[in-house]
C-alpha positions in Angstrom: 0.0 0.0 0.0 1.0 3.7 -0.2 2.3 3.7 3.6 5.1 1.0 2.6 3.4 -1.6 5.2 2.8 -4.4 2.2 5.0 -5.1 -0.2 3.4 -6.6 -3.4 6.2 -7.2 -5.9 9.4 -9.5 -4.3 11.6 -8.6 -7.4 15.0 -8.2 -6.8 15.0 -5.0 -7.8 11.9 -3.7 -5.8 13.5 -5.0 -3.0 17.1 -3.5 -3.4 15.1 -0.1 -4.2 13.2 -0.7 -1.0 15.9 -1.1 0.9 18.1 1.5 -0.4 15.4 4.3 0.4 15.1 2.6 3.7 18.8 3.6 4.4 18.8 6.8 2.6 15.5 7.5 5.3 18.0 6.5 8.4 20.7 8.5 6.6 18.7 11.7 7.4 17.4 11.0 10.6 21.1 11.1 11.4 21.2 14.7 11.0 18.6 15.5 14.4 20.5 12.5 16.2 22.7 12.7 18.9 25.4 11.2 16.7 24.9 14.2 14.3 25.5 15.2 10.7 29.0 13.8 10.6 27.9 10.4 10.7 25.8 10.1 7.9 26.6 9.7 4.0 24.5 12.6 3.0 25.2 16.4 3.2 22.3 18.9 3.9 22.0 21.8 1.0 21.0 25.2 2.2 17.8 25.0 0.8 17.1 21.8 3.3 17.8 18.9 0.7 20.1 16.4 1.1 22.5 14.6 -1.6 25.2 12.4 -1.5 29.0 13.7 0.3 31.4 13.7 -3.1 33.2 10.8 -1.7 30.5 8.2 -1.9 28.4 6.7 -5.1 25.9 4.5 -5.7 26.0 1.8 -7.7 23.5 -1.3 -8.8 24.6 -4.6 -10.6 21.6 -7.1 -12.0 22.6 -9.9 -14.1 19.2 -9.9 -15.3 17.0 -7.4 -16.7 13.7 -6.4 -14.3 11.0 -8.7 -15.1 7.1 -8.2 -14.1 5.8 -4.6 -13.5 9.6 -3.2 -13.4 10.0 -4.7 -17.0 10.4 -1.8 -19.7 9.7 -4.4 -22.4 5.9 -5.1 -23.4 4.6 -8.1 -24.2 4.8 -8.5 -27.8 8.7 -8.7 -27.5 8.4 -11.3 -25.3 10.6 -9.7 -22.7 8.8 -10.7 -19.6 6.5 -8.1 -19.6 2.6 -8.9 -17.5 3.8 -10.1 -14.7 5.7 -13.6 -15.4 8.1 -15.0 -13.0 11.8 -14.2 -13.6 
């Protein structure tokens, strides 16, 4: 649902993008912790967004290509598209 209390789609990928927004969510509730700013990956901007200090990246690896609703390809190219286990 929209709250994030059910997850509908297992895919690899919707988890890893889950769980990645999870951290980046913890990441920022560094900033109004006792452990402060200085501990987190993120730098707050002056107009009160965050992005990433220049010293980290992000990166993601599949060996596959997303399959089900994350799937760019339709159907008719027989990509996995509709749903199919992948």
């Amino acid at each position: 649902d929209s709250a994030g209390s059910r997850l509908h789609d297992s895919h690899a990928e919707v988890c890893a993008r889950r769980a990645f927004r999870l951290f980046l969510l913890a990441q920022i509730r560094l900033h109004s912790s006792e452990v402060g700013p200085a501990a987190s990956v993120l730098l707050r901007l002056a107009n009160g967004a965050f992005e990433l200090r220049p010293e980290w990246s992000v990166h993601l690896y599949t060996s596959q290509p997303p399959c089900g609703d994350a799937s760019i390809f339709g159907q008719w190219q027989g990509g996995g598209g509709g749903g199919g286990a992948g």
